[in-house]
C-alpha positions in Angstrom: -22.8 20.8 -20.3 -26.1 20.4 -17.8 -26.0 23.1 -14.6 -25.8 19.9 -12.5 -22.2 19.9 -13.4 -19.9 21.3 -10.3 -18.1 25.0 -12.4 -14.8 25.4 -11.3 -14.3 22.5 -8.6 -12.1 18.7 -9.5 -13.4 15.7 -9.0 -10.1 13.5 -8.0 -10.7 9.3 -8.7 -7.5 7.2 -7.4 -7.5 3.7 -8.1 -4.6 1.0 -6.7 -2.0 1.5 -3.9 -1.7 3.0 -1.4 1.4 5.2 -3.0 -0.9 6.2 -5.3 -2.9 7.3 -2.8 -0.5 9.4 -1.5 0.2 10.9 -5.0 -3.4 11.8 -5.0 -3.2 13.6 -1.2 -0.2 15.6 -3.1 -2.3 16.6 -6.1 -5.0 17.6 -3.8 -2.4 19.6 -1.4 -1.1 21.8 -4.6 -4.9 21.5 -5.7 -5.8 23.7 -2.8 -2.7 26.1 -2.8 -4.1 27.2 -6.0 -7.4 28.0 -4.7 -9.4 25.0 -6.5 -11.9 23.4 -4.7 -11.6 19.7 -5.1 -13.4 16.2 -4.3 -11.1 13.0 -3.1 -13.2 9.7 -4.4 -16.9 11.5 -4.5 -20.0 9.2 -3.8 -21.2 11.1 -7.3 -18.8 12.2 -9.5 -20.0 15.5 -11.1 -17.3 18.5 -11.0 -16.5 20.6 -14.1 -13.2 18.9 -14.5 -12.1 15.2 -13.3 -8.7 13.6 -12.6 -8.2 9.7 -12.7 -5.0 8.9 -10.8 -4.7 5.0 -12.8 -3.0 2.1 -11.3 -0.5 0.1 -14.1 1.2 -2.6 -12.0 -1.0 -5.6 -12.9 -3.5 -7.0 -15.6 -6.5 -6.6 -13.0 -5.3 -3.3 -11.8 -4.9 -2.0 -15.6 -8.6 -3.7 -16.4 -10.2 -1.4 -13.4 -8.1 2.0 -14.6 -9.1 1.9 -18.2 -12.9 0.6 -17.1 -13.0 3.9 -15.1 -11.8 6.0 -17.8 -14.3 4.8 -20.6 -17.2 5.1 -17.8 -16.1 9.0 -17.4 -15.9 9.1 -21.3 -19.8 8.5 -21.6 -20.2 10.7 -18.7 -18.8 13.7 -20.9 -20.6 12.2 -23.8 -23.6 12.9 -21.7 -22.7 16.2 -19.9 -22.6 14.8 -16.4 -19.3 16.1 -16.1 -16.7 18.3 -18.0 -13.1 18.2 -18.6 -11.4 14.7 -18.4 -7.3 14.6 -17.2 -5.3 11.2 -16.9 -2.6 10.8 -14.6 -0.7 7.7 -12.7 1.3 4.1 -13.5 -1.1 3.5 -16.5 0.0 7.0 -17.9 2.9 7.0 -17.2 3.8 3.3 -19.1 1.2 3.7 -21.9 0.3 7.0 -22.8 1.2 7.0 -26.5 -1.1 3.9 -26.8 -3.9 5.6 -24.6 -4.1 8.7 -26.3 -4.7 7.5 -29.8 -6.7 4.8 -28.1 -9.3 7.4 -26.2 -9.0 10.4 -27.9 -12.1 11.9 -25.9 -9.7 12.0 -22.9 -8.8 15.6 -22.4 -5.1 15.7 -21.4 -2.8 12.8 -20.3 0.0 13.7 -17.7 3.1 11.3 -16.4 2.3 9.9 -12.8 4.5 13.0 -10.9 3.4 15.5 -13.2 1.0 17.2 -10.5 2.0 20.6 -11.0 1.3 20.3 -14.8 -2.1 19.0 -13.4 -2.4 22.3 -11.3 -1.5 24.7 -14.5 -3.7 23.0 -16.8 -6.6 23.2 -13.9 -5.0 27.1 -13.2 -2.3 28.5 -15.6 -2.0 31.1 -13.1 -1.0 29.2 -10.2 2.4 29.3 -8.8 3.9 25.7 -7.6 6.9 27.5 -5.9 5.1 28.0 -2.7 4.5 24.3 -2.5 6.9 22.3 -0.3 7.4 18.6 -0.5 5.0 17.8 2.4 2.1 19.6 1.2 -0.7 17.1 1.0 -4.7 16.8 1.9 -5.4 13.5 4.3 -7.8 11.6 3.0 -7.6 9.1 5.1 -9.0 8.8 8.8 -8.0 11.9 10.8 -5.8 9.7 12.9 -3.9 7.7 10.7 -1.7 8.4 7.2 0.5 7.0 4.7 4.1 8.6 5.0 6.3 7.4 1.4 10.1 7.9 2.1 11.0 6.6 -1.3 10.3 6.3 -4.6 11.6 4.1 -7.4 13.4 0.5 -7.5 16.5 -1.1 -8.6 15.7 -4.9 -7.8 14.6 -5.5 -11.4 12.9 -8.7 -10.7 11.6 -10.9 -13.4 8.0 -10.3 -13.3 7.5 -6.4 -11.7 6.9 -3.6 -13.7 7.5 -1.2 -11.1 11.2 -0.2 -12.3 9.6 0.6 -15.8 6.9 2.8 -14.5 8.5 5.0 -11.5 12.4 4.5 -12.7 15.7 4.0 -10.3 15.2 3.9 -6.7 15.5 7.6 -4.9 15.0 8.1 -1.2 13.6 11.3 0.5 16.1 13.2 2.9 15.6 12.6 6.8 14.8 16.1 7.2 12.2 16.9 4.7 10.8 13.2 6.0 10.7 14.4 9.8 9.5 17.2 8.8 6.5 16.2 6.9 5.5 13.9 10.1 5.8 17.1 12.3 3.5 18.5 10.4 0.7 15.9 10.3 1.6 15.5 13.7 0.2 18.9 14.6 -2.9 18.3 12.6 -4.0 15.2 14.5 -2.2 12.1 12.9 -1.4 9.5 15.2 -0.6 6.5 13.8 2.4 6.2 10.3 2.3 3.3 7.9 5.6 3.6 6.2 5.3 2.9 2.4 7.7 2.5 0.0 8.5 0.5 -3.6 11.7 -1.0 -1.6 11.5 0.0 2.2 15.5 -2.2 2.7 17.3 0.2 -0.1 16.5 3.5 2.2 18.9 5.9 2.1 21.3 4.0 -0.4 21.6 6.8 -3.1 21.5 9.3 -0.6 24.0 8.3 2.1 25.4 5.3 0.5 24.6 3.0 2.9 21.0 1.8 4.3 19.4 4.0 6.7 16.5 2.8 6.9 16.8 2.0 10.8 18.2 5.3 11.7 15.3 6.8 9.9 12.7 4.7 12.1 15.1 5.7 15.2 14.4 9.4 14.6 10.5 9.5 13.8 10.0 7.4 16.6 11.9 10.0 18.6 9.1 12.8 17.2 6.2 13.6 20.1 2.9 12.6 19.1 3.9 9.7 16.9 2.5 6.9 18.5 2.2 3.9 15.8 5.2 3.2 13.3 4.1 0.4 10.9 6.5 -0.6 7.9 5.3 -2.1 4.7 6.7 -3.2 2.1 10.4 -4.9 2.8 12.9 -6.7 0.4 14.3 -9.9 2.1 17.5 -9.6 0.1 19.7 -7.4 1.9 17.9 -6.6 4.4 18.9 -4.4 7.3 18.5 -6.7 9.9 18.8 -3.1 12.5 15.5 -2.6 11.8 14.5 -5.4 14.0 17.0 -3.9 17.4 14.6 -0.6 16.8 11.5 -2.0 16.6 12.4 -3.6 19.3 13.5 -1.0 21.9 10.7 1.5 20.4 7.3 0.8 21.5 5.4 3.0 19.2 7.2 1.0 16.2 4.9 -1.4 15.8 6.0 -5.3 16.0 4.5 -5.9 12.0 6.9 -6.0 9.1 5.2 -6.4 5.4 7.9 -8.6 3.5 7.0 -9.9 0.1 8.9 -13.0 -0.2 7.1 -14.5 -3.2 8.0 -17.9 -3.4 10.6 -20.7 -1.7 11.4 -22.8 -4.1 15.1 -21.9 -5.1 14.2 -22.7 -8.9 11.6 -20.1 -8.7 13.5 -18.0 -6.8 16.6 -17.7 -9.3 14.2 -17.6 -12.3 12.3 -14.8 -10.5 16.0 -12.9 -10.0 14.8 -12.3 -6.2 18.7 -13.1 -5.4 18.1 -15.1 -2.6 17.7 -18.4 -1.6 15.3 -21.0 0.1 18.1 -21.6 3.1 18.8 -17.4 3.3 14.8 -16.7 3.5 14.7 -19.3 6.4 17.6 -17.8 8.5 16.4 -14.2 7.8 12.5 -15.0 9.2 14.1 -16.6 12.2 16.3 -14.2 13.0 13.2 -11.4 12.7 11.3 -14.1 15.2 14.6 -14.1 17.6 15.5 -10.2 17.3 11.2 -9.2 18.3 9.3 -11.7 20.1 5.5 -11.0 19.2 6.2 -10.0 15.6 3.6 -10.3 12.9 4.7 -10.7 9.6 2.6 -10.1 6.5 3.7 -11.2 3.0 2.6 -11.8 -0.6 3.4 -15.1 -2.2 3.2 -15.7 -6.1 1.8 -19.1 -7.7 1.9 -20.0 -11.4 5.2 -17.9 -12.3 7.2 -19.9 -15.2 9.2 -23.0 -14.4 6.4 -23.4 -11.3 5.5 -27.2 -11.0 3.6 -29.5 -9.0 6.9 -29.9 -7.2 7.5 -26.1 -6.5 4.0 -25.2 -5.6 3.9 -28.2 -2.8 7.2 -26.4 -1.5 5.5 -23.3 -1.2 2.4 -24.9 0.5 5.0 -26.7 2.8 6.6 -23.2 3.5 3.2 -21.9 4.5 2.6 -24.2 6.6 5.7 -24.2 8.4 5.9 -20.5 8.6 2.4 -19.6 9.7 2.4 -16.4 8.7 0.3 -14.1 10.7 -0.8 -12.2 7.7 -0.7 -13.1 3.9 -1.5 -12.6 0.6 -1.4 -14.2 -2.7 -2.1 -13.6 -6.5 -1.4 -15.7 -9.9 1.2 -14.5 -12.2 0.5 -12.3 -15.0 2.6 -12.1 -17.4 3.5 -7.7 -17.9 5.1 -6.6 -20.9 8.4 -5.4 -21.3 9.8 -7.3 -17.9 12.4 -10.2 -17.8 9.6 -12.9 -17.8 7.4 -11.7 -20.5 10.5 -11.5 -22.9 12.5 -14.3 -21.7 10.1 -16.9 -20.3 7.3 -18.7 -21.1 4.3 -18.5 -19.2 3.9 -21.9 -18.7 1.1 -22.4 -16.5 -2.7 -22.4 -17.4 -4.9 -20.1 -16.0 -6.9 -22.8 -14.1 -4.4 -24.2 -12.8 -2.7 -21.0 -11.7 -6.9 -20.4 -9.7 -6.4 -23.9 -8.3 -3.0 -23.0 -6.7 -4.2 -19.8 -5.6 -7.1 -21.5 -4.0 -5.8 -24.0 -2.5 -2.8 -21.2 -0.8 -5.3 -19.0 0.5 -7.6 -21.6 2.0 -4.4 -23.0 4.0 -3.3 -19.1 5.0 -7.3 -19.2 6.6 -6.9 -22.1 8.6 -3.4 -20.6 9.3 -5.1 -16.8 10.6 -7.8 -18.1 12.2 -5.5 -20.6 14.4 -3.4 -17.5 15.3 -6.4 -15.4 16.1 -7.9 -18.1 18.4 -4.6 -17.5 20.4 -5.7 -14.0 20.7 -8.9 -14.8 22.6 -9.1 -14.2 26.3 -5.7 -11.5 25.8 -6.3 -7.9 26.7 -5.0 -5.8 23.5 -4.5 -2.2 23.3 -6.2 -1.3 20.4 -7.0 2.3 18.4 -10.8 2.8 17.3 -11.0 4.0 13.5 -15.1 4.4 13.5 -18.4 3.8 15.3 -21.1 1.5 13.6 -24.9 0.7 15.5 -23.9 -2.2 17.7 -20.5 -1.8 18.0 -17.2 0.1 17.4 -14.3 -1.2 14.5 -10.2 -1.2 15.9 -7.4 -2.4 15.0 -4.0 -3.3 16.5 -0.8 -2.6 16.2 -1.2 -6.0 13.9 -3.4 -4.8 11.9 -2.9 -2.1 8.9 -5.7 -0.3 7.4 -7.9 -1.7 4.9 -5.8 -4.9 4.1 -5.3 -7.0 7.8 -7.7 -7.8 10.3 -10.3 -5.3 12.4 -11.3 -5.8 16.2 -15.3 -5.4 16.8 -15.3 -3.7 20.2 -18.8 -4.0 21.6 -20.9 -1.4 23.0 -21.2 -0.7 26.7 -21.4 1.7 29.1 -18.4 3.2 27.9 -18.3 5.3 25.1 -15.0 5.1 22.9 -13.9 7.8 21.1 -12.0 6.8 16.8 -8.3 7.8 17.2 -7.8 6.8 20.7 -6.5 3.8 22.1 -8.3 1.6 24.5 -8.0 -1.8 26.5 -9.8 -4.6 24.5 -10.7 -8.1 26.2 -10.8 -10.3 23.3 -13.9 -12.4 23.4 -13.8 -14.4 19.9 -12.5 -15.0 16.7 -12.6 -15.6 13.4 -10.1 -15.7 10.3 -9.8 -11.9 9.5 -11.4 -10.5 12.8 -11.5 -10.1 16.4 -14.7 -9.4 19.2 -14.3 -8.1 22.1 -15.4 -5.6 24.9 -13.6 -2.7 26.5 -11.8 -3.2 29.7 -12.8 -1.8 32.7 
């Protein structure tokens, strides 16, 4: 090993979501109850021991996790680094495969196993003094990711989330509230709400939804000032959600919803139980219930049994919709799910790009049509970061690294990241704002 490795201190890599993120911010919270100096995402990786958090959900996503793993297998080949640990959705789904696949790996864990992590990093270390809160930010001081559940029972044709993190299990209110308190007191501001299924909250634990009551209470918690939810199911969804966010003003008025297609053929053969008619009715009533609301969702082109007919539907449905924020991706086909075993992937990969194209070039024209409405508008907005000219924001519109940012110019005066300001909005463009502060 050269002396330019790091003794004794972890280097930890995460790659995909941001719930993976959070797994990481865990780690790294039982990391440092054990007294081991560890790295979140280094510029240089180079510690005597490294741990690759892996992403699993999609071809692209599994492509990156395994890339990263071989690079840090020629690093050990080469002595740049030590030790090599595996952990995360790729793991978890494949590890029998992966280990006889890349030996050279060290040890392989499941993608919760964090204290095993910990005792193979420390035997001695003692994971009863951890409580389920404990984690290291490693996001921006004023904003974090707050997971209030895990797991999903949808089972939808194409998603291979149920096979990687299991049956949907919410987290108690109190052990919730109290993790908020707690990065409350150490200068977090602003909660993005994460989970597999946000609209299933509180279903094992109190046998009904509770999602809205949950909202209703960390609003309620001094010092929480942005409450942004991600990550919706439109079937069954607790439409209460909508009277909280809007008689709370620190919920924000943004709901991620991943409705996936329109088409009522592609719906059924997705098993998204819903239909065209009920995805309608349930956007317009979110429209009626908070005026103002930005909706940001993930469509899917190219699944089997997707025509020229279907995907015109689902251009149509953009259009008609204009939805404030949106993404899109091809279908790829994941083993073991519904589609891979009962359908046939049908489309060809070019035309599957074509669609995709031609969806996300309409949801541009879409954005920057909304954003031109913006310009002129005073908007409060929170600064993340200073750069030479100007400073980067973003509204209650906009969640970190995936929606829009507002470039606040520089004047006489000076804004400070994690405070809120007036912003006159000056121009626009597709995925961004200018403006100056107010006087």
């Amino acid at each position: 090993m050269k002396k330019s490795v790091r003794k004794h201190e972890v280097d930890v890599v995460t790659l995909g979501c941001s719930k993976n993120l959070i797994d990481s911010e865990r780690l790294l919270g039982r990391l440092a109850k054990a007294g081991i100096k560890a790295y979140h995402n280094p510029d240089k990786i180079g510690s005597e021991s490294v741990v690759v958090n892996t992403c699993g959900f999609i071809g692209d996503a599994k492509e990156e996790s395994i890339e990263m793993i071989l690079d840090l297998v020629g690093a050990k080949e080469r002595g740049e680094i030590g030790k090599i640990a595996v952990m995360g959705c790729l793991s978890e789904r494949y590890r029998k495969e992966l280990e006889e696949e890349i030996p050279e790996v060290d040890r392989w864990f499941g993608k919760f196993d964090w204290p095993g992590v910990v005792k193979w990093l420390n035997p001695s270390s003692d994971d009863t003094i951890v409580k389920p809160w404990d984690r290291v930010v490693t996001t921006l001081p004023h904003n974090a990711y707050l997971k209030i559940s895990e797991g999903c029972n949808r089972r939808c044709a194409f998603c291979a989330i149920p096979l990687i993190t299991g049956s949907h299990k919410s987290r108690p209110f109190e052990e919730i509230e109290d993790e908020v308190r707690s990065l409350v007191d150490n200068g977090v501001r602003e909660f993005n709400v994460i989970a597999q299924d946000l609209s299933s909250y509180g279903l094992d634990l109190y046998h009904t939804q509770k999602l809205p009551e949950l909202i209703e209470r960390l609003a309620n918690i001094n010092g929480v000032d942005w409450l942004r939810l991600h990550y919706a199911y439109p079937s069954q969804f607790p439409m209460e959600i909508m009277d909280v966010m809007a008689r709370n003003k620190n919920v924000c008025n943004y709901l991620d919803i991943a409705l996936q297609h329109i088409s009522d053929n592609v719906l059924g053969s997705m098993r998204r139980h819903i239909t065209s008619s009920q995805t309608r009715e349930l956007l317009a009533e979110m429209r009626n219930k908070v005026p103002g609301l930005h909706l940001r969702t993930t469509l899917m082109v190219g699944f089997p049994g997707e025509g020229e007919k279907e995907f015109l539907e689902l251009m149509d449905f953009a259009k008609e919709q204009k939805f404030e924020r949106m993404g899109a991706f091809a279908y790829c086909e994941e083993d073991d799910t519904y589609a891979a075993r009962m359908l046939k992937d049908s489309v060809p990969p070019e035309e599957k790009q074509r669609r995709l194209d031609a969806l996300m070039e309409l949801q541009e024209e879409i954005s920057l049509e909304i954003q031109n409405q913006k310009v002129g508008q005073k908007l409060r907005v929170m600064i993340d970061r200073e750069e030479n000219d100007h400073y980067v924001g973003r509204t209650e519109w906009d969640s970190p690294e995936v929606d829009p940012e507002v470039l606040v110019k520089k004047g006489k005066k000076e804004l400070r990241p994690g405070e809120f300001y007036e912003v006159v909005i000056d121009e626009a463009m597709p995925f961004e704002l200018i403006g100056h502060a107010a006087d």
